[in-house]
PyMOL Python script that loads the backbone (N, CA, C, O; Angstrom):
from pymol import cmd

cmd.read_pdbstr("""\
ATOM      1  N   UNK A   1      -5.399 -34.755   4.173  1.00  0.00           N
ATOM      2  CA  UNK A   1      -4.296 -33.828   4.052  1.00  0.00           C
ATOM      3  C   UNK A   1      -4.655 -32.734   3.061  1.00  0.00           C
ATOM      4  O   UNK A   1      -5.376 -32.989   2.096  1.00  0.00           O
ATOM      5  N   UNK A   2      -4.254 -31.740   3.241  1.00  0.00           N
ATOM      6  CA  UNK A   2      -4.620 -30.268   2.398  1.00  0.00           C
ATOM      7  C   UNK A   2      -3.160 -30.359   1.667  1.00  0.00           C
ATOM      8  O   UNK A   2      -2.323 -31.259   1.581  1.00  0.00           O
ATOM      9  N   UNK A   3      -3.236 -29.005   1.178  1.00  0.00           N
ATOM     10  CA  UNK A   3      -1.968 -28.925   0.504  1.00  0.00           C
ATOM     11  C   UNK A   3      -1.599 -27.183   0.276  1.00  0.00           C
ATOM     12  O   UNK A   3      -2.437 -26.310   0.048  1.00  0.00           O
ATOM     13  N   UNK A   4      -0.526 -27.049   0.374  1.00  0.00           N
ATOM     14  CA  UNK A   4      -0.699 -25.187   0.165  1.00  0.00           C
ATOM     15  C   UNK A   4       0.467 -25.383  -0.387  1.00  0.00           C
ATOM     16  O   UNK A   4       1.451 -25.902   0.139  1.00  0.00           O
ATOM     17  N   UNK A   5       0.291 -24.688  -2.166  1.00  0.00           N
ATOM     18  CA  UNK A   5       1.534 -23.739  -2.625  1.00  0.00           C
ATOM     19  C   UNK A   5       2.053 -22.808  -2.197  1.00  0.00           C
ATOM     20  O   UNK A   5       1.470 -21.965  -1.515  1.00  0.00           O
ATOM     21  N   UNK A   6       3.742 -22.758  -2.638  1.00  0.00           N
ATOM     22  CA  UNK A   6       4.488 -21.350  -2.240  1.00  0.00           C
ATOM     23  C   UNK A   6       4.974 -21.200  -2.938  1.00  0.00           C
ATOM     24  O   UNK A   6       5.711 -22.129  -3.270  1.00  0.00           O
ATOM     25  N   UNK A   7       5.013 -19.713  -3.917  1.00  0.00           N
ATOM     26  CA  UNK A   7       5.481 -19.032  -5.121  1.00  0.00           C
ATOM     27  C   UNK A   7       6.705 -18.079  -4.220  1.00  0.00           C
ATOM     28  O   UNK A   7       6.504 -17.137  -3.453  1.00  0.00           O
ATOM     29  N   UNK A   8       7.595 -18.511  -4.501  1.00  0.00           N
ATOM     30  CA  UNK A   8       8.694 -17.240  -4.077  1.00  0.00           C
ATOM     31  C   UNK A   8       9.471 -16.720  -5.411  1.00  0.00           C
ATOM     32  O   UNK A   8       9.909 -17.454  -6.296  1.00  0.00           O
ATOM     33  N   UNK A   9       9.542 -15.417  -5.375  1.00  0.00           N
ATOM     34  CA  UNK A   9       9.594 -14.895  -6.525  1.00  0.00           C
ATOM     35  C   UNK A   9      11.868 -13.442  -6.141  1.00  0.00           C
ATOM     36  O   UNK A   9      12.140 -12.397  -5.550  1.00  0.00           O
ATOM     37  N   UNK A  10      12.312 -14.038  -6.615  1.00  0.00           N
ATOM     38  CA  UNK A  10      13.367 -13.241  -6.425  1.00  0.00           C
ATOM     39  C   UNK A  10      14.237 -12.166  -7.295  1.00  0.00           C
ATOM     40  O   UNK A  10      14.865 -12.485  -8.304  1.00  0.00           O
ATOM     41  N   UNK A  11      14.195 -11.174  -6.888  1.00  0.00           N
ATOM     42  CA  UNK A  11      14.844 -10.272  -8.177  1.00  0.00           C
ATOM     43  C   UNK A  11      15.373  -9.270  -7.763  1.00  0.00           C
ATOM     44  O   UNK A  11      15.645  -9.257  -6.563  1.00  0.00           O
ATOM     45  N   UNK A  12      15.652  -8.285  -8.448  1.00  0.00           N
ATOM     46  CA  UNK A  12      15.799  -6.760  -7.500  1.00  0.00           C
ATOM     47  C   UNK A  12      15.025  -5.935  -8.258  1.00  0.00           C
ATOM     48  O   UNK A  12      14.545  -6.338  -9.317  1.00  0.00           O
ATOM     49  N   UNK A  13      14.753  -4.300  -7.655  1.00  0.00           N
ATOM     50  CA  UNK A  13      13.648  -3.626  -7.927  1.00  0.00           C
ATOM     51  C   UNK A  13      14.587  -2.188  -7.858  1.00  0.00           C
ATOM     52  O   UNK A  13      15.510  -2.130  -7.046  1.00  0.00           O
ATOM     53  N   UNK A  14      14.341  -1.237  -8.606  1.00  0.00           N
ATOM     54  CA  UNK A  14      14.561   0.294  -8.663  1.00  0.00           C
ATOM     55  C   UNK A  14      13.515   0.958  -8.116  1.00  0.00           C
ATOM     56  O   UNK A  14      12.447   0.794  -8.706  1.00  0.00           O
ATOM     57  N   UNK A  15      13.506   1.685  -7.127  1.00  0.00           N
ATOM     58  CA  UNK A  15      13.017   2.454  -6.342  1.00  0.00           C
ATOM     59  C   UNK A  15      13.479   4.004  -5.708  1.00  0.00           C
ATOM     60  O   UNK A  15      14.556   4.124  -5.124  1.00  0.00           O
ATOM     61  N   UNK A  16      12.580   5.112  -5.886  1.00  0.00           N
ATOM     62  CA  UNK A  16      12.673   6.492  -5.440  1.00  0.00           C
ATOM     63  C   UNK A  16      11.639   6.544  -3.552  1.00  0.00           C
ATOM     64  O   UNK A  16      10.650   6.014  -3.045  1.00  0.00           O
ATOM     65  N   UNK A  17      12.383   7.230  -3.291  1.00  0.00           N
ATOM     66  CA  UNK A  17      11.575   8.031  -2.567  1.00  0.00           C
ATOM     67  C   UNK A  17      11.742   9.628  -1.945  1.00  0.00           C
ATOM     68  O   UNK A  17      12.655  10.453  -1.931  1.00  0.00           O
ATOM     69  N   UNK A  18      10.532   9.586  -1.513  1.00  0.00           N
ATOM     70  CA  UNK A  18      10.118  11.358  -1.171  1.00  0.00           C
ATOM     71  C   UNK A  18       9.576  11.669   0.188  1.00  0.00           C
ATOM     72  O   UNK A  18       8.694  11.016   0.746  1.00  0.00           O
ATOM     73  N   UNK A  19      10.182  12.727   0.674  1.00  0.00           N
ATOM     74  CA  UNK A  19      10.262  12.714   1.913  1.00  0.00           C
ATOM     75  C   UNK A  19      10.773  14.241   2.395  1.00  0.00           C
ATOM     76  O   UNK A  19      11.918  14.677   2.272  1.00  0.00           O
ATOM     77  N   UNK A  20       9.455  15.034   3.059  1.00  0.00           N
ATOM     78  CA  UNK A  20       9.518  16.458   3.133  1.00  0.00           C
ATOM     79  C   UNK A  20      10.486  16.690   4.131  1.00  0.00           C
ATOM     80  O   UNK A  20      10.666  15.924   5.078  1.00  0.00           O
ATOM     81  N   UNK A  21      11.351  18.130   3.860  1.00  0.00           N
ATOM     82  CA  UNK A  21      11.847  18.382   5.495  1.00  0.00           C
ATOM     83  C   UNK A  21      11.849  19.773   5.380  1.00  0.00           C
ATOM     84  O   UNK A  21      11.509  20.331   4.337  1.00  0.00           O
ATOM     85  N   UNK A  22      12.269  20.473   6.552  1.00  0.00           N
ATOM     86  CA  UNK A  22      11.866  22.073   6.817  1.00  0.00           C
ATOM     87  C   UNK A  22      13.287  22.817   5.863  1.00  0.00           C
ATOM     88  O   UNK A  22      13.268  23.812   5.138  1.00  0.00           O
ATOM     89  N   UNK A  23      14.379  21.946   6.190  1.00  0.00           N
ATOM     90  CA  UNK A  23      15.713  22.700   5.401  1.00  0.00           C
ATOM     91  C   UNK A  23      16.418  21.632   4.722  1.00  0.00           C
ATOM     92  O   UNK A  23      16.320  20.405   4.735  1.00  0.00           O
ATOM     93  N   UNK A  24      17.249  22.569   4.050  1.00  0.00           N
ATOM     94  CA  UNK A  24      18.212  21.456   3.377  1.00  0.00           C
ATOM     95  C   UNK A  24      18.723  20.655   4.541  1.00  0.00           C
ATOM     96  O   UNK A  24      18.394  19.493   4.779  1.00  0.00           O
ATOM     97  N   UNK A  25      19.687  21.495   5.352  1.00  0.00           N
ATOM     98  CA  UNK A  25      20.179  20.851   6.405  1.00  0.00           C
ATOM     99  C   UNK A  25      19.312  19.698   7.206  1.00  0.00           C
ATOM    100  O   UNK A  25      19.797  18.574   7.334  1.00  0.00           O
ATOM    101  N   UNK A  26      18.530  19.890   7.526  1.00  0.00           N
ATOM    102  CA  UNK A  26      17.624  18.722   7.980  1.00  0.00           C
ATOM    103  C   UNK A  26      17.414  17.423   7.193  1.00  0.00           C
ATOM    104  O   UNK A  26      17.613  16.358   7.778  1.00  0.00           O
ATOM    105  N   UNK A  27      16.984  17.431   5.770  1.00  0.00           N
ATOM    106  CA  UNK A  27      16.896  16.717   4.331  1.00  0.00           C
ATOM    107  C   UNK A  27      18.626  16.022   4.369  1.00  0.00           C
ATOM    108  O   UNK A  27      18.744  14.797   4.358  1.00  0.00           O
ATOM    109  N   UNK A  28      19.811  16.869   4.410  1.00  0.00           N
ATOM    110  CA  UNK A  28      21.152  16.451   4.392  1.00  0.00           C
ATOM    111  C   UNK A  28      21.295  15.078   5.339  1.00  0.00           C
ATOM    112  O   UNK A  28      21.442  13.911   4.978  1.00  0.00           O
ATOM    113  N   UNK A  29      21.199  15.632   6.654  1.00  0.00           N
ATOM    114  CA  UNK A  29      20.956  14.996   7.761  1.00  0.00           C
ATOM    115  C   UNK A  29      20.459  14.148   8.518  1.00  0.00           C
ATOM    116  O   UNK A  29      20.812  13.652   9.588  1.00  0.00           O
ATOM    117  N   UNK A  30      19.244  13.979   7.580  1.00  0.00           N
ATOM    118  CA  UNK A  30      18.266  13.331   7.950  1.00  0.00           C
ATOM    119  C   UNK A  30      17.515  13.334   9.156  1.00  0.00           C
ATOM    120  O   UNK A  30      17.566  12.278   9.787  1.00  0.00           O
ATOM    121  N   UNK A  31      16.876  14.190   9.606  1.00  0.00           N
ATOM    122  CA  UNK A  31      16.324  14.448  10.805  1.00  0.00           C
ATOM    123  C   UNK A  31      15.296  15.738  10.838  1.00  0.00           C
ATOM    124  O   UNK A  31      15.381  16.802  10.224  1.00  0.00           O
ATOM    125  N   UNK A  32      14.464  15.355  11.610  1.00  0.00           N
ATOM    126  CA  UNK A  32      12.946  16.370  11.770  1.00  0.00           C
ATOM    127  C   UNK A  32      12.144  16.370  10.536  1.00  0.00           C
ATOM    128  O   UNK A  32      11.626  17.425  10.169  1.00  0.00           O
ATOM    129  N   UNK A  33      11.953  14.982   9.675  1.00  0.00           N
ATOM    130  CA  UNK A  33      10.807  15.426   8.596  1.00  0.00           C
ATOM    131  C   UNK A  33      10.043  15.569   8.972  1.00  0.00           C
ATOM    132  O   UNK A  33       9.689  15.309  10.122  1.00  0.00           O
ATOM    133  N   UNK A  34       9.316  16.189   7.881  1.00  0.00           N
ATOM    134  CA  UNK A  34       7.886  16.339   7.971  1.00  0.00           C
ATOM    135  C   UNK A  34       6.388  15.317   7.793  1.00  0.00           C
ATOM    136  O   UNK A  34       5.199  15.344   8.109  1.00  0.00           O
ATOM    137  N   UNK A  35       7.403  14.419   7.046  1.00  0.00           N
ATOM    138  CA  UNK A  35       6.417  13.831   6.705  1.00  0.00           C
ATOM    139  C   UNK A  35       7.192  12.119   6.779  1.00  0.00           C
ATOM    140  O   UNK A  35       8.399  11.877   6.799  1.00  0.00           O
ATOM    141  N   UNK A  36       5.663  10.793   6.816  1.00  0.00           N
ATOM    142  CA  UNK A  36       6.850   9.960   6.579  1.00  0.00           C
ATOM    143  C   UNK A  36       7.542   9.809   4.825  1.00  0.00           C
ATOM    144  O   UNK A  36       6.924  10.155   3.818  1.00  0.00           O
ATOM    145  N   UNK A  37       9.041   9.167   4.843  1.00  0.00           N
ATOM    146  CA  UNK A  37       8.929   8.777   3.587  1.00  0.00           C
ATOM    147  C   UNK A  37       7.730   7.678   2.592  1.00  0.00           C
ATOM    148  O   UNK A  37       7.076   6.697   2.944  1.00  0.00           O
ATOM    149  N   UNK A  38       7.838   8.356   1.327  1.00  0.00           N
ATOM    150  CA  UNK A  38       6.996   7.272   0.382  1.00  0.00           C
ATOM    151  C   UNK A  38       8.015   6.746  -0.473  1.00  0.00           C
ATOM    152  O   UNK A  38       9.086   7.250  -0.810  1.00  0.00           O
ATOM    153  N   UNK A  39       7.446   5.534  -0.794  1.00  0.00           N
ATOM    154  CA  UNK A  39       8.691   4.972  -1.766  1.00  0.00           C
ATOM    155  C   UNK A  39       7.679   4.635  -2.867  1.00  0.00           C
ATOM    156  O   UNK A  39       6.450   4.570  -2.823  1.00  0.00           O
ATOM    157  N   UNK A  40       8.852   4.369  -4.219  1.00  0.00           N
ATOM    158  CA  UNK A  40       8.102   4.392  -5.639  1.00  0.00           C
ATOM    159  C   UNK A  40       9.226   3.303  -5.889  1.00  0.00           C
ATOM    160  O   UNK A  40      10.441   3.316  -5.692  1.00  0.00           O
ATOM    161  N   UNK A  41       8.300   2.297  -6.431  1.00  0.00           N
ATOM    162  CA  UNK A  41       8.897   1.274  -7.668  1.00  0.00           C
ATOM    163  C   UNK A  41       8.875   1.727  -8.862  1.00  0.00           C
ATOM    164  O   UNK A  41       7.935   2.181  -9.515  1.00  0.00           O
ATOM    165  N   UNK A  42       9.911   1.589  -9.107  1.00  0.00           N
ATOM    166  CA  UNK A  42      10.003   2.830 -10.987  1.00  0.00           C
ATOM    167  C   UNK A  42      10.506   1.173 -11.845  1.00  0.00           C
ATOM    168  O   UNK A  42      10.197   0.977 -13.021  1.00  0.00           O
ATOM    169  N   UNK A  43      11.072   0.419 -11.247  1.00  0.00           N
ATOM    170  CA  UNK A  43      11.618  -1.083 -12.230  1.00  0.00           C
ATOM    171  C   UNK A  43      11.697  -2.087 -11.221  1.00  0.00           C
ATOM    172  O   UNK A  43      12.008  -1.804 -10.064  1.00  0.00           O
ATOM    173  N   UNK A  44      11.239  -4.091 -11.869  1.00  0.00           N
ATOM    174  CA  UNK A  44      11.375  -4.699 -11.254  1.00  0.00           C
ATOM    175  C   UNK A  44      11.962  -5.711 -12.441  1.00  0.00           C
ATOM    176  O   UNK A  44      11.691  -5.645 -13.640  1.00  0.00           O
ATOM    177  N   UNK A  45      12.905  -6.733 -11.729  1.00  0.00           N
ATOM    178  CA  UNK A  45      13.592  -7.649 -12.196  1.00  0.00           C
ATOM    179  C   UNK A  45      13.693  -8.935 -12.227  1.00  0.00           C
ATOM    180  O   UNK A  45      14.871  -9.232 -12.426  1.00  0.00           O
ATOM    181  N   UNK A  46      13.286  -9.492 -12.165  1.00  0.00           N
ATOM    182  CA  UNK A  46      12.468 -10.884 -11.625  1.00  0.00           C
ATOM    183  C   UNK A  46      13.697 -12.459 -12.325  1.00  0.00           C
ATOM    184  O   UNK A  46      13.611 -12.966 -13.443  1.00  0.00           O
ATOM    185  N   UNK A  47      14.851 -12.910 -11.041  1.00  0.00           N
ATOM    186  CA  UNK A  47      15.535 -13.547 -11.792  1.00  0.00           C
ATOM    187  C   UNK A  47      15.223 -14.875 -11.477  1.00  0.00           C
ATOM    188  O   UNK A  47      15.830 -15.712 -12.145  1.00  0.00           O
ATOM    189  N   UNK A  48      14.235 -15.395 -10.420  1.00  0.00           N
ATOM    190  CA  UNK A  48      13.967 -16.392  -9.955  1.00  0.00           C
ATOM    191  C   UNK A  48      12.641 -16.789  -9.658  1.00  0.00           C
ATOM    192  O   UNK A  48      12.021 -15.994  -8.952  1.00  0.00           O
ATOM    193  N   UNK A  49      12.080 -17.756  -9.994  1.00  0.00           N
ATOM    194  CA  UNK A  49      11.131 -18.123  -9.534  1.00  0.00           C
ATOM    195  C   UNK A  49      10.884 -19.119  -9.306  1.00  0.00           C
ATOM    196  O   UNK A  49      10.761 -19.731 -10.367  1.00  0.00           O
ATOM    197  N   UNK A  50      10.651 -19.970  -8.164  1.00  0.00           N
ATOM    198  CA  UNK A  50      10.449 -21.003  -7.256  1.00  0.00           C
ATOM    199  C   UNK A  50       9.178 -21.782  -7.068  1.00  0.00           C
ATOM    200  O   UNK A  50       8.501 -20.849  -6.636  1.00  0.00           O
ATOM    201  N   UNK A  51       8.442 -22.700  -7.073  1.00  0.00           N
ATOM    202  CA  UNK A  51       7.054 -23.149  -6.545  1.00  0.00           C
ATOM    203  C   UNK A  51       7.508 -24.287  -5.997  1.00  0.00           C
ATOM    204  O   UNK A  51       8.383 -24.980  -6.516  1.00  0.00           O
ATOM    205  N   UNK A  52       6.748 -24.623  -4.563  1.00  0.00           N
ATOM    206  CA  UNK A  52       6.980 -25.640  -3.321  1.00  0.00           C
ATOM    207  C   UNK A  52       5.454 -25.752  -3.912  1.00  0.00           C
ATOM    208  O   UNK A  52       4.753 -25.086  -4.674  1.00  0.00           O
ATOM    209  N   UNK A  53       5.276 -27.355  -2.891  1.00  0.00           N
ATOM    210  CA  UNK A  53       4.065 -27.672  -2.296  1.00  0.00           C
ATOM    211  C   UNK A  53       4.516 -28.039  -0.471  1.00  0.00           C
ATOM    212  O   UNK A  53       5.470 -28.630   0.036  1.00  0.00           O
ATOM    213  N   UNK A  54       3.665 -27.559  -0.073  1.00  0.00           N
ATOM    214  CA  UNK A  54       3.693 -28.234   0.946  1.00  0.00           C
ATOM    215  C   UNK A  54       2.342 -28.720   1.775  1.00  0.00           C
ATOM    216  O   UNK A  54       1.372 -27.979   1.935  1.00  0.00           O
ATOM    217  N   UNK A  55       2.437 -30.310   2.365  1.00  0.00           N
ATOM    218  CA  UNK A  55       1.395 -30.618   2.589  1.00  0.00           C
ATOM    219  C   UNK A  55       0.723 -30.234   4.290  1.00  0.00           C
ATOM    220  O   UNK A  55       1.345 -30.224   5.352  1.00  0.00           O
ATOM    221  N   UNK A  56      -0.234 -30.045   4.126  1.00  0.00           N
ATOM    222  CA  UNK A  56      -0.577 -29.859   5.551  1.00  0.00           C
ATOM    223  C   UNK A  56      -1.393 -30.678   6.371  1.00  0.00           C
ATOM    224  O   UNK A  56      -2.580 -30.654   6.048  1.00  0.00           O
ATOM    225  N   UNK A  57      -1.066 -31.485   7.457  1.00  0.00           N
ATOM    226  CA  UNK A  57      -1.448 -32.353   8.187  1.00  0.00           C
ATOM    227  C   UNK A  57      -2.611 -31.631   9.353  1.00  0.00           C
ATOM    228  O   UNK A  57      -2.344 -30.717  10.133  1.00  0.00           O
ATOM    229  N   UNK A  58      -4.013 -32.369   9.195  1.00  0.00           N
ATOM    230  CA  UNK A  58      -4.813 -31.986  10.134  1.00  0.00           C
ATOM    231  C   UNK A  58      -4.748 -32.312  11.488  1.00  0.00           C
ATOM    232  O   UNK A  58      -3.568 -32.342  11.835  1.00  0.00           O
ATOM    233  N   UNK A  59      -5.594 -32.596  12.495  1.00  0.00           N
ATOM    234  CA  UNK A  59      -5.006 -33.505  13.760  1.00  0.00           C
ATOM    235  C   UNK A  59      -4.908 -34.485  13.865  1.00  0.00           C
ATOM    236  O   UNK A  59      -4.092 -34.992  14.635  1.00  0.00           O
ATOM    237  N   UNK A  60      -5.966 -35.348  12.889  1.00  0.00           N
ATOM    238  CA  UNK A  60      -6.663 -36.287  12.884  1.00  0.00           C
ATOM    239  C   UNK A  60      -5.105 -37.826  11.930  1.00  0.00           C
ATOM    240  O   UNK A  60      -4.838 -39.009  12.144  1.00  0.00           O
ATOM    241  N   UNK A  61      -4.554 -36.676  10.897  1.00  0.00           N
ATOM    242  CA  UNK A  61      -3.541 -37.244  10.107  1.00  0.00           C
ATOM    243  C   UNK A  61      -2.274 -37.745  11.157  1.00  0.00           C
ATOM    244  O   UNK A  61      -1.926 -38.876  11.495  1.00  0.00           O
ATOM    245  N   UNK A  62      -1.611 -36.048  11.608  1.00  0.00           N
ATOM    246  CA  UNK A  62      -0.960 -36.384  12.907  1.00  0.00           C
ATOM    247  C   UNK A  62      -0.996 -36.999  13.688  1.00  0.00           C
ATOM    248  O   UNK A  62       0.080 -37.250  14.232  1.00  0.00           O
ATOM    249  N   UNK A  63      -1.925 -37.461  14.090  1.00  0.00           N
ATOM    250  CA  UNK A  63      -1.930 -38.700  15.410  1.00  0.00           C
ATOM    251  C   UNK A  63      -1.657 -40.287  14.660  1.00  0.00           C
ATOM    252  O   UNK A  63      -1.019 -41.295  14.961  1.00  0.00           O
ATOM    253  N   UNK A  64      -2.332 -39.953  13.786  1.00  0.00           N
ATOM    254  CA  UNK A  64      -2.172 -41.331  13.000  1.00  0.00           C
ATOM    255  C   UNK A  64      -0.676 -41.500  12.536  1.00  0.00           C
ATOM    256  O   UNK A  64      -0.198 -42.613  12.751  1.00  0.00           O
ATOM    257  N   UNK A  65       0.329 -40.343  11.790  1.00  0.00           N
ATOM    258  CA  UNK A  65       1.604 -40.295  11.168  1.00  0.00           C
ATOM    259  C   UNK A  65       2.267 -40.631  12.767  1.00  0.00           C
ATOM    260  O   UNK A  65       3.298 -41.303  12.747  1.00  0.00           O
ATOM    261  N   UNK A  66       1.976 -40.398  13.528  1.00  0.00           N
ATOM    262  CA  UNK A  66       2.440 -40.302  14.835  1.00  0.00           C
ATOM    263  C   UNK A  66       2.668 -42.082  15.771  1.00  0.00           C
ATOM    264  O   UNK A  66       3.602 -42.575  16.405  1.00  0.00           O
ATOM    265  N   UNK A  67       1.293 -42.556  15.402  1.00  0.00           N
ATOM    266  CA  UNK A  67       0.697 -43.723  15.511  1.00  0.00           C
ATOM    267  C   UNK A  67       1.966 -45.031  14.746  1.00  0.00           C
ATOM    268  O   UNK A  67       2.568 -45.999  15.210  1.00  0.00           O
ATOM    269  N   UNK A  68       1.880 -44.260  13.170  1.00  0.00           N
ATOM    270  CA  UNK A  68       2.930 -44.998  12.613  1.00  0.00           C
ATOM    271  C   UNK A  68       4.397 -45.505  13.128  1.00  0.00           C
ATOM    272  O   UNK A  68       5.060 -46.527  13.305  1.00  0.00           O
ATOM    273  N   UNK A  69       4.446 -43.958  13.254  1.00  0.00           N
ATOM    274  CA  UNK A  69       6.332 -43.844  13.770  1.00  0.00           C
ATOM    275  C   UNK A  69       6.814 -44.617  14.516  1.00  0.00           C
ATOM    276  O   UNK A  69       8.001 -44.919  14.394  1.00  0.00           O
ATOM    277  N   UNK A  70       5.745 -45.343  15.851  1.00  0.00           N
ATOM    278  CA  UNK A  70       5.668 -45.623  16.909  1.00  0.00           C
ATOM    279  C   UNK A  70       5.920 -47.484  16.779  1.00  0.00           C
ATOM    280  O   UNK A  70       6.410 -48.396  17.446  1.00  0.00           O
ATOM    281  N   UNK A  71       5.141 -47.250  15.311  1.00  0.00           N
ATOM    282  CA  UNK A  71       4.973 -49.333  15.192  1.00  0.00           C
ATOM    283  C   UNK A  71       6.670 -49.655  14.655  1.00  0.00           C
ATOM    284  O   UNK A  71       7.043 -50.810  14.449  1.00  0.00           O
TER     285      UNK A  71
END
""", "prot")
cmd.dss("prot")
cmd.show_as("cartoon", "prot")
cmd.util.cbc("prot")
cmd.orient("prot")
């Protein structure tokens, strides 16, 4: 059996973005940019943090856990 961690990490984040257009009206509107938007993380907040294991069964384990169930 292997094993794989999982870090889940939860918070909220402050973010800008920028994003060309030909007019205001368009920019207002949202429609016909020019470009795609980019986004900027300016702050992050981090209120949770989590670690799992979880194990991972090869084929060889499975047939056997399988084998078990069965007796």
């Amino acid at each position: 059996m292997s094993k794989k961690v999982i870090k889940k990490i939860t918070g909220d984040a402050s973010f800008y973005t920028e994003q060309q257009f030909s007019s205001v009206e368009d920019a207002f509107n949202e429609v016909n940019p020019l470009t795609e938007a980019i986004a900027t993380v300016t702050d992050v907040k981090i209120s949770n943090k989590k670690i799992r294991v979880e194990e991972e069964l090869n084929y060889n384990d499975r047939t056997r856990q399988q084998a078990d169930e069965i007796k």
